[in-house]
C-alpha positions as CSV (number, residue, x, y, z in Angstrom):
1,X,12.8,11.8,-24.3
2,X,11.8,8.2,-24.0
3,X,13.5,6.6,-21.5
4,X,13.6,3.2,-23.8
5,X,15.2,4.7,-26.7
6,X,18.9,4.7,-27.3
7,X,21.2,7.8,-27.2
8,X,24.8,7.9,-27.7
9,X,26.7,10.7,-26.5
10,X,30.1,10.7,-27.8
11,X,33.5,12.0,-25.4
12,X,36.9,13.1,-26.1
13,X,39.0,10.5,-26.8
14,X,41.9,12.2,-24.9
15,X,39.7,12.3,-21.4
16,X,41.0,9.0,-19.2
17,X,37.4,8.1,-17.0
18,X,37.0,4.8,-15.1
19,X,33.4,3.2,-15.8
20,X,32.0,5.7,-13.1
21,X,33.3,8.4,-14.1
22,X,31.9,8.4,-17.8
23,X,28.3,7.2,-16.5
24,X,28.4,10.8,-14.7
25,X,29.7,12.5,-17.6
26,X,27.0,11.1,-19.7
27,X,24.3,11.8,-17.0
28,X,25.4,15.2,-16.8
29,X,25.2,15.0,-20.4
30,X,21.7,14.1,-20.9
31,X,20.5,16.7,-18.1
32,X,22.3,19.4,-19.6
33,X,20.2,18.5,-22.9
34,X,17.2,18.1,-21.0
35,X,17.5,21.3,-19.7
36,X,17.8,22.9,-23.2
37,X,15.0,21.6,-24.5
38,X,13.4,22.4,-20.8
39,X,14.1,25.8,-21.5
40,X,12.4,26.1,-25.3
41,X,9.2,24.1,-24.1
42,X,8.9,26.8,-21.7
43,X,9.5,29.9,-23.8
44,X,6.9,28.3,-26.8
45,X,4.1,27.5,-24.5
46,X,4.2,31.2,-23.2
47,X,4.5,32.3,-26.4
48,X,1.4,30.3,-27.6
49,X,-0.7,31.4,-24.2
50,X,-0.1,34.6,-24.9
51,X,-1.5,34.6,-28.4
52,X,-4.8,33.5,-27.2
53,X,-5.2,30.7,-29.2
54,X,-6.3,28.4,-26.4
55,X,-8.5,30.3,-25.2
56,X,-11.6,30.1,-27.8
57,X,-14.3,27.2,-26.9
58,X,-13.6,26.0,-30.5
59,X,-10.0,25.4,-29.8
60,X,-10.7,23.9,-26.3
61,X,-13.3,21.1,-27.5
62,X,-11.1,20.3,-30.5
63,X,-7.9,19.3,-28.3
64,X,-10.9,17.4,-25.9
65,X,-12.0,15.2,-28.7
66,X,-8.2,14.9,-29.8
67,X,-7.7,14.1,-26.6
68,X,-10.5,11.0,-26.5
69,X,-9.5,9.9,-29.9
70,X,-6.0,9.1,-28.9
71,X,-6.9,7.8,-25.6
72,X,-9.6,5.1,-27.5
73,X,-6.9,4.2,-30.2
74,X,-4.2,3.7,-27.5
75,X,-6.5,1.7,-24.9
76,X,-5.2,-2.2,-25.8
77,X,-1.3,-0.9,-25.6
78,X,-2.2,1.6,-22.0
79,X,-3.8,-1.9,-20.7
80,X,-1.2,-3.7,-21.8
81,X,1.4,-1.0,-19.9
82,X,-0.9,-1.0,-16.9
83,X,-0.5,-4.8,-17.0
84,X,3.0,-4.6,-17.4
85,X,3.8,-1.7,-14.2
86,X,0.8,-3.0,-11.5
87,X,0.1,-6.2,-13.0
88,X,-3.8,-4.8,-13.3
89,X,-6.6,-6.8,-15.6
90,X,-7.7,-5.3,-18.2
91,X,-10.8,-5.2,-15.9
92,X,-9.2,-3.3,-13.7
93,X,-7.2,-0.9,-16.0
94,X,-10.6,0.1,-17.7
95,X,-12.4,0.6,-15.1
96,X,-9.8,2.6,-12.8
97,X,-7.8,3.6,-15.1
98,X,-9.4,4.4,-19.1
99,X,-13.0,4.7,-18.5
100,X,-13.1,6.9,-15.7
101,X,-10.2,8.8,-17.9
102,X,-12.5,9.1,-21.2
103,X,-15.5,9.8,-18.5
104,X,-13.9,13.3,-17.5
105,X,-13.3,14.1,-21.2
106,X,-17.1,13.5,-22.0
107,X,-18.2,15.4,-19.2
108,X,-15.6,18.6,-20.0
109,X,-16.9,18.3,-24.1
110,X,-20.8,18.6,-22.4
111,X,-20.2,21.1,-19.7
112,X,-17.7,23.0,-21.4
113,X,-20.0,25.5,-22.5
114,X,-21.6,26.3,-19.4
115,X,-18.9,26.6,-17.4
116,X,-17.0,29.2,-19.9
117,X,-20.0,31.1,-19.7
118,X,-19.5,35.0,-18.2
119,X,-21.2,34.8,-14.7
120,X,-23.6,38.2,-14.1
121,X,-23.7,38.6,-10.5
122,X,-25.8,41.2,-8.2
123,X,-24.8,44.9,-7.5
124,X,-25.5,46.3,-4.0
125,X,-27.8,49.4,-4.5
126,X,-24.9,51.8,-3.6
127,X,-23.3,51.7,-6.5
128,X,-26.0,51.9,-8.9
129,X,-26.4,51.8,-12.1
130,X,-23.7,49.4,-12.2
131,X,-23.2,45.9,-12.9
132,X,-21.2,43.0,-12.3
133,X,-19.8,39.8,-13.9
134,X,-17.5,37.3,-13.6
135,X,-15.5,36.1,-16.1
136,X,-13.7,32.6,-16.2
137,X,-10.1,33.1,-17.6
138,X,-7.5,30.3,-18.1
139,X,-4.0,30.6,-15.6
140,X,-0.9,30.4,-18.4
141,X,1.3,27.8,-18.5
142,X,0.5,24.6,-15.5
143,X,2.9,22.0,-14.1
144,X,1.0,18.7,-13.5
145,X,3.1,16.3,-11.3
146,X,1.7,12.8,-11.3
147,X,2.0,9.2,-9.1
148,X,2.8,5.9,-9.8
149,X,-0.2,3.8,-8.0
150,X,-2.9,5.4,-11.1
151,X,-0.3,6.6,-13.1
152,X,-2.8,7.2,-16.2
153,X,-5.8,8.5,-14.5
154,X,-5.0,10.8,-12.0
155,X,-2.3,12.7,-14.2
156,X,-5.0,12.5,-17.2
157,X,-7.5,14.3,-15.5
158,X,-5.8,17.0,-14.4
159,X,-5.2,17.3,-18.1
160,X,-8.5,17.5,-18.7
161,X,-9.3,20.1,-16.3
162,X,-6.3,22.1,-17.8
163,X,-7.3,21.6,-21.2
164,X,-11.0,22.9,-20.6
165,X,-9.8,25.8,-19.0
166,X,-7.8,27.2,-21.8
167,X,-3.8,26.2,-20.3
168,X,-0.8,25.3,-22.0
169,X,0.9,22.4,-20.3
170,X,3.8,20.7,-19.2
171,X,3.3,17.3,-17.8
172,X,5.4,15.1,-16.0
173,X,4.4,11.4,-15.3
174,X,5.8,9.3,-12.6
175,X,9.0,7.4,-13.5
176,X,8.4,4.6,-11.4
177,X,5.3,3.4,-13.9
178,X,7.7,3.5,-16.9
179,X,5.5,1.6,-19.4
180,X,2.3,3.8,-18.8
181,X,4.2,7.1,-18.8
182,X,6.1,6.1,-22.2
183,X,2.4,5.8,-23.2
184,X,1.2,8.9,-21.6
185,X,4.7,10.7,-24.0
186,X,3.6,8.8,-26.6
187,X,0.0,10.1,-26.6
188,X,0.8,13.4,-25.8
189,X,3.5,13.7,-28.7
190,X,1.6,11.8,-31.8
191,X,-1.7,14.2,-31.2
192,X,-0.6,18.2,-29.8
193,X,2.5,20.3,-30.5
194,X,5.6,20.8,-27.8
195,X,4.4,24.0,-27.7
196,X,0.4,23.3,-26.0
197,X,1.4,20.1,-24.2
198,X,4.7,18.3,-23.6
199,X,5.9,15.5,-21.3
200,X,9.1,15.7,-19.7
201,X,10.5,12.2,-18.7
202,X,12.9,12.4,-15.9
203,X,13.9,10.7,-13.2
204,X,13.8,10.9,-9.4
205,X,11.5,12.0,-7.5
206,X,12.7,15.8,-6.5
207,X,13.1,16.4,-10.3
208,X,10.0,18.7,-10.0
209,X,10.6,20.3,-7.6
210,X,14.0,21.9,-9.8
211,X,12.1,22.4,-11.9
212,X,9.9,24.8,-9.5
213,X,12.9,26.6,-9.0
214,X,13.5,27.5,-12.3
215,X,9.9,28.3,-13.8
216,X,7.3,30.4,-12.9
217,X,4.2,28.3,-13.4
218,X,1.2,29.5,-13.3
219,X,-0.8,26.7,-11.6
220,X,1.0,23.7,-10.2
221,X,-0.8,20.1,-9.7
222,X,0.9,17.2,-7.8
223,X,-0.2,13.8,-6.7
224,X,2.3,12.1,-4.2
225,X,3.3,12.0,-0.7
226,X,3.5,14.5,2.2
227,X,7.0,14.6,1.9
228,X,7.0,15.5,-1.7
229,X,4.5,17.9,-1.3
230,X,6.2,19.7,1.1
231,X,9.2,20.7,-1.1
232,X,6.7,21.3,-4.0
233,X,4.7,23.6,-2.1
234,X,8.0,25.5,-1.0
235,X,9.7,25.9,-3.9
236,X,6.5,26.8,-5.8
237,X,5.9,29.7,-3.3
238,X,8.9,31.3,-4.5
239,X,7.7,31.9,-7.6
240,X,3.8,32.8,-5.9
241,X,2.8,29.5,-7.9
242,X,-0.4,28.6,-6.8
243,X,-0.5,24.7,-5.9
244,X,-2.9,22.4,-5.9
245,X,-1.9,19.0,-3.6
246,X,-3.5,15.7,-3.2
247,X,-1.5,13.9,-0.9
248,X,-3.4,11.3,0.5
249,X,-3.7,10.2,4.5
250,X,-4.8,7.1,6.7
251,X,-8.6,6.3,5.6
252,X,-10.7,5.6,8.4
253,X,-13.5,2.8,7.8
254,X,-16.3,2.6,10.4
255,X,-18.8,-0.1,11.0
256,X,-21.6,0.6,13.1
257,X,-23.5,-2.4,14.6
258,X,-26.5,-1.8,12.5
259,X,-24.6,-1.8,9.3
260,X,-25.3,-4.5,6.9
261,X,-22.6,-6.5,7.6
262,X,-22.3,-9.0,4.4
263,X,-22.8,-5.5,1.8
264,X,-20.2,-3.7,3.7
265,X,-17.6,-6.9,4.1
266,X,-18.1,-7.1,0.2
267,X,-17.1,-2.9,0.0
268,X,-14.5,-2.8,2.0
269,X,-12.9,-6.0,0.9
270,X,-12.6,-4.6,-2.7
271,X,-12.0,-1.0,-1.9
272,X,-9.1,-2.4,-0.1
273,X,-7.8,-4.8,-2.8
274,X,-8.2,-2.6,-5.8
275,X,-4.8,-1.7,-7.1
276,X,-3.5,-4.1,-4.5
277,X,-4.4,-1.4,-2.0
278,X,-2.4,1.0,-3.9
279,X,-5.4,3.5,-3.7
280,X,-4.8,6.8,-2.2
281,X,-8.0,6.4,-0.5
282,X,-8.6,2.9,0.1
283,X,-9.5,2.0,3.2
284,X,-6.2,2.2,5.9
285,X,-7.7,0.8,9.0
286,X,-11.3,-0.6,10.2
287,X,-13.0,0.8,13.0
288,X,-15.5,-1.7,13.8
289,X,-17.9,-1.8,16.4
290,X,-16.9,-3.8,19.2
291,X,-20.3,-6.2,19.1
292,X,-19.9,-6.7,15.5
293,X,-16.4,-7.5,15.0
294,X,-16.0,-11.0,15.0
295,X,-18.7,-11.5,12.6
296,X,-17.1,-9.1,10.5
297,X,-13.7,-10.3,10.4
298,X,-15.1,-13.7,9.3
299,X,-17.4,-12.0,6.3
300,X,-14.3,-10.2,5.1
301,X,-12.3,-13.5,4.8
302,X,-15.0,-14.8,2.6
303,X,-15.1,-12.0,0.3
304,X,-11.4,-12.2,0.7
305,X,-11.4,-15.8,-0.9
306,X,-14.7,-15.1,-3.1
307,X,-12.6,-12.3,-5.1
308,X,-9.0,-14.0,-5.3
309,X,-9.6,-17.5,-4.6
310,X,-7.7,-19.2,-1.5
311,X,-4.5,-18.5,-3.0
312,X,-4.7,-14.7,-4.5
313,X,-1.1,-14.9,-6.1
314,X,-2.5,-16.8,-8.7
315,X,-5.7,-15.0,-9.5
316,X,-5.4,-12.9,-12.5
317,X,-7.5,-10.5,-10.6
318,X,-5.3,-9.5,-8.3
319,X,-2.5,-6.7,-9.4
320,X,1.1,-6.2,-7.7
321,X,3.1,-4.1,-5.5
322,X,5.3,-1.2,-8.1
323,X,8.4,-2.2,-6.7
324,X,10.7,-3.7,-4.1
325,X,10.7,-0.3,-2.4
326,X,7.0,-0.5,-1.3
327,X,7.5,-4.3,-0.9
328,X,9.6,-4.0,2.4
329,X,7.8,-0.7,3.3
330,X,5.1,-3.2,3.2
331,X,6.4,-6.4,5.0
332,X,8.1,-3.9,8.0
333,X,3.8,-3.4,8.5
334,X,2.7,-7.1,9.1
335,X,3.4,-8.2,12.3
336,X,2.1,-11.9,12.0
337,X,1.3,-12.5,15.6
338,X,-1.3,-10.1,14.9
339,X,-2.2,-11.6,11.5
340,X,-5.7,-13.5,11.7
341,X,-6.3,-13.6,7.6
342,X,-3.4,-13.5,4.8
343,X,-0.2,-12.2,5.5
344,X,1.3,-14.4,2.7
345,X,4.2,-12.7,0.4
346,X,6.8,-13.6,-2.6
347,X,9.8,-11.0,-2.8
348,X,10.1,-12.3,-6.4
349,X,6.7,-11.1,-7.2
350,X,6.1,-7.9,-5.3
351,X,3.3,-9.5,-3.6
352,X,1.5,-9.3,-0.7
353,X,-2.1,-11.1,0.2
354,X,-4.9,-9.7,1.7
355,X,-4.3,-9.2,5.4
356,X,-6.1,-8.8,8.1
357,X,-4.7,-7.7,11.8
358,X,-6.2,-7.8,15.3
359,X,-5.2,-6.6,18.7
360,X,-3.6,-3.0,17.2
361,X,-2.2,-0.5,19.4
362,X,-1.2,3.0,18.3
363,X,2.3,2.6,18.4
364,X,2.2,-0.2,15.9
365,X,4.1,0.4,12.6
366,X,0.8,-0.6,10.5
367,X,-0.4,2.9,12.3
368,X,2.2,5.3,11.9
369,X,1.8,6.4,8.4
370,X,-0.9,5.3,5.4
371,X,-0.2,2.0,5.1
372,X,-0.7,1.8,0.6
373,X,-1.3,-1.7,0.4
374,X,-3.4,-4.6,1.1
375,X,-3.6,-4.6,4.9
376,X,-6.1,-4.2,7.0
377,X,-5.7,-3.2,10.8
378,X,-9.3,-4.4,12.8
379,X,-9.5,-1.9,15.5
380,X,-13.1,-2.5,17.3
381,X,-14.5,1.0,19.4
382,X,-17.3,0.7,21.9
383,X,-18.7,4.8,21.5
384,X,-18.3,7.5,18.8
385,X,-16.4,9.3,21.0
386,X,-13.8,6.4,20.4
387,X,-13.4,6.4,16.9
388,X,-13.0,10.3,17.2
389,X,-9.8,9.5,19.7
390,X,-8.6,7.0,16.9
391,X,-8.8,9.4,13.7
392,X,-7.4,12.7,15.3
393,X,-4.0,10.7,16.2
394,X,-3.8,10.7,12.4
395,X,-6.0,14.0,11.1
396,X,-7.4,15.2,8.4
397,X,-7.9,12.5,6.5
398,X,-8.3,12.7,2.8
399,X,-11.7,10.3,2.7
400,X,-13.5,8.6,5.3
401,X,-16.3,5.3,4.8
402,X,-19.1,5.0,7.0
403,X,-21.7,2.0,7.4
404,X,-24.4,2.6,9.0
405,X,-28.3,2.3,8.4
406,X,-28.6,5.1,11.1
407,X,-29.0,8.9,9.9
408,X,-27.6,10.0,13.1
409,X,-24.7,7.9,13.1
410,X,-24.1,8.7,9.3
411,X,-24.4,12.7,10.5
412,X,-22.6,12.5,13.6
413,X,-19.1,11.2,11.5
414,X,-19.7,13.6,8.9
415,X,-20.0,16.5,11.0
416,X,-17.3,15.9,13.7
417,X,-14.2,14.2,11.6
418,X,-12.8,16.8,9.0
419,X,-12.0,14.8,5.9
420,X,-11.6,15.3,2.3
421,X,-14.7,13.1,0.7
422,X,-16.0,9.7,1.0
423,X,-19.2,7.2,1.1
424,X,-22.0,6.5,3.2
425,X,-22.0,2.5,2.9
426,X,-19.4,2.4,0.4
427,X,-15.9,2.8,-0.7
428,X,-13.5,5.0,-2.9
429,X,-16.1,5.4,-5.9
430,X,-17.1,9.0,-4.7
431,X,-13.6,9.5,-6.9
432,X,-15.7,8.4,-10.2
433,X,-18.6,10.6,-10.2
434,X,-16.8,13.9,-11.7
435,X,-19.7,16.3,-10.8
436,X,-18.0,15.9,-7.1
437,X,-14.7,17.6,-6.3
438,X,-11.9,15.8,-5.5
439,X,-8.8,16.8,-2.9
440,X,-7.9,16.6,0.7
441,X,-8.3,19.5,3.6
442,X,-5.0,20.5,6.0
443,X,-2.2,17.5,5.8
444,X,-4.4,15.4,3.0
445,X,-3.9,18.5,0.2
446,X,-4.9,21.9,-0.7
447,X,-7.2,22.3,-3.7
448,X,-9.5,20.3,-5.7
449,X,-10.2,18.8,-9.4
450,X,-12.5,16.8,-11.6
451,X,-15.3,18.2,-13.6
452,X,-16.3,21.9,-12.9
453,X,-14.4,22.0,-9.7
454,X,-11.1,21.2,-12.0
455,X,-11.6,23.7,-14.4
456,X,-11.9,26.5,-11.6
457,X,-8.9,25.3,-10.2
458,X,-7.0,26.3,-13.8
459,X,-9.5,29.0,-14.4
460,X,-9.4,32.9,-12.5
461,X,-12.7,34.1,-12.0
462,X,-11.6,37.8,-13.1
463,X,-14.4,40.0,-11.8
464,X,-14.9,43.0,-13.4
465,X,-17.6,46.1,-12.1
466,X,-19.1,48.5,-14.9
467,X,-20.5,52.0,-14.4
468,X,-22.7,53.5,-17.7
469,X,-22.0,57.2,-17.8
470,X,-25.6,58.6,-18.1
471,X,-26.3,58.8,-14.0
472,X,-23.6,59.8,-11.1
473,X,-24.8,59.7,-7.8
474,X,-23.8,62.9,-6.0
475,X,-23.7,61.2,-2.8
476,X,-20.2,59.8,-2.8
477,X,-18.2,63.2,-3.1
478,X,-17.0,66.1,-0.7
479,X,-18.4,68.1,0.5
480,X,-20.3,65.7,2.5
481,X,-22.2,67.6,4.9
482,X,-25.8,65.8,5.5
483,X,-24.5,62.9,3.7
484,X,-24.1,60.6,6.2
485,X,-27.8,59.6,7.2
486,X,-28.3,58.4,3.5
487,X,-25.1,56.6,2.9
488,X,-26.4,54.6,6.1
489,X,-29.7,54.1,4.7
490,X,-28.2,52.5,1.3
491,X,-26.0,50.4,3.0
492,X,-29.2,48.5,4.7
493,X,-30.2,47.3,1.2
């Protein structure tokens, strides 16, 4: 149901409610009709799985090129929604947002193939003359959950993934991007039947999460916070609903002394500031070396003002906070004694500069939980062993940036900080290259997506062992006297 279109609901003229009273009744109302037609999306798409119509290559690459030709037709009203929820450019919406989104379609329609393909797989000599294969199945029916901060992108590539795997889905956008996710319905509704894919508008954020309770689902995607995940995971594993769970974390950045220092103060400064920092894994504090630091902060303020001009309010490069909510999450971060760049803000607008802070201590509030904006704590270390004290007070992050000229240095993080993915002298665009997985490891998420690595995640590998008739080795059956000395020879091969 589109949240912008009017519905009247008509009550007994004998009931006596104040103003209150009938805004429950109609809310009541419209969940008890949601519910209905909750409960018939469900039943069809089962119905349709079960039929095996989704499961042909034909019928996956026609829904993928469906998919792309919707998406292109759509693109100057999604950037106009985009504009209109995050204040993004149409610079910005493309390349974040549509062409990464069209991207993982292309890829799926070229790899399809390939990746459907039945997987022969070595036999151990014991059980000759038999053979072995795997073979990629889709799920059922999937729940994808998405997020506000790329509310196109992220929920449209899971769809992707589900699509190429063979999945009948049920989608449900964030409603705290409401322009987007009418697009997202809109999309969804003009091009494929309720009874393949259907977006369920709803509101509030543990809507899901009932709906968990109710459905068995044979794959479950979400993209949001900790919290959220939590309850997702839980109710899913009532059902045995596997889950797949990207919930982001605090992004280290580290800057050795031999980095480059002007290339990596022009990455981090726009890894930071895409999306207004809204990025999941943008950078959420700087780890600089101690020798280096000064010289740093003062590159990053002239990228800073390079980008956005000295007043970024009024570029039109620069997007905006989704609401008051994240606002004053925001403004509770910046403590302005410790502000040395930025720190400027406008209720009115949801907007917050680029800020940089000094002199952090762990028990700052920029430090106690991912900070999803546009600030930037400047912590300097003096030894490795340092910035491994910093990251494990806030483990398991779901990236991590390194720069560095030095293969050592570049090893040494890699091997002893356990993070999700990330960039060697760079930021965030590990995300856009779709023959990488994407997901987190312990508190960042379980599971990954995009490319191959999404459609396993909505595929089982069903493995199947087959024996010919013609030869049975005696070996295996009672009695088994001398057996023993050649079952211990065959298991050496």
């Amino acid at each position: 149901m589109n949240r912008h279109t009017p519905k009247t609901y008509h009550l007994k003229p004998t009931t006596f409610m104040n103003a209150v009273e009938i805004d429950e009744a109609i809310s009541l109302m419209e969940q008890k009709e949601i519910a209905k037609n909750v409960d018939r999306i469900y039943t069809q798409q089962k119905k349709l799985f079960a039929s095996g119509v989704t499961r042909g290559i034909d019928f996956r690459k026609k829904q993928l090129r469906l998919l792309l030709q919707a998406v292109q037709q759509n693109e100057q009203i999604l950037t106009d929604a985009l504009y209109k929820d995050l204040r993004k450019s149409g610079f910005e919406s493309y390349g974040t947002e549509i062409g990464p989104a069209l991207n993982e379609i292309r890829y799926a329609l070229r790899h399809l193939k390939q990746w459907m393909r039945t997987r022969h797989v070595s036999t151990p000599l014991m059980f000759f003359p038999g053979s072995s294969k795997i073979i990629p199945q889709p799920l059922g029916n999937v729940l994808l959950v998405g997020t506000w901060n790329y509310p196109f992108l992220l929920i449209m590539r899971a769809l992707v993934n589900a699509i190429a795997a063979g999945n009948t889905v049920i989608m449900r956008p964030s409603d705290e991007a409401p322009f987007v996710t009418d697009i997202i319905e809109k999309i969804i509704t003009e091009n494929f039947s309720e009874d393949y894919i259907a977006v369920l508008q709803m509101s509030g954020p543990l809507v899901s999460s009932e709906l968990l309770e109710k459905y068995h689902f044979d794959h479950v995607h979400f993209t949001g916070s900790k919290k959220i995940g939590r309850i997702i995971m839980e109710k899913a594993a009532a059902h045995l609903s596997p889950v797949t769970l990207e919930l982001g974390g605090k992004t280290p950045c580290i800057v050795e002394k031999d980095a480059d220092l002007a290339f990596a103060a022009r990455k981090i400064a726009w890894s930071k500031t895409l999306n207004a920092g809204q990025t999941c894994v943008a950078p959420d504090y700087l780890l600089v070396h101690h020798s280096v630091k000064d010289v740093l902060v003062e590159k990053l303020k002239k990228e800073f003002q390079q980008m956005f001009g000295v007043n970024p309010q009024l570029s039109p490069d620069y997007p905006r906070l989704i609401n008051l909510k994240r606002y004053y999450a925001l403004k509770k971060m910046v403590d302005m004694s410790k502000v040395v760049y930025g720190g400027q803000s406008d209720e009115a607008d949801q907007f917050i500069a680029p800020t940089l802070m000094e002199n952090i201590v762990p028990e700052d509030e920029v430090m106690q939980e991912e900070i999803f904006g546009p600030i930037l704590p400047v912590i300097p270390f003096e030894t490795r062993e340092d910035v491994i004290e910093w990251v494990s007070r806030h483990p398991y992050p779901l990236s991590l940036y390194v720069f560095t000229k030095s293969k050592s240095a570049e090893d040494f993080y890699i091997d002893n900080i356990r993070f999700g993915g990330g960039c060697v002298n760079n930021g965030i665009i590990h995300l856009g290259n779709p023959s990488l997985p994407f997901g987190g490891t312990g508190f960042s998420g379980i599971g990954a997506y995009h490319g191959e690595h999404g459609f396993n995640t909505f595929t089982h590998m069903k493995a199947v062992m087959r024996t010919p008739t013609w030869f049975d080795v005696p070996l295996w059956y009672p009695p088994y006297k001398n057996n023993l000395k050649w079952i211990k020879r065959i298991f050496r091969f």
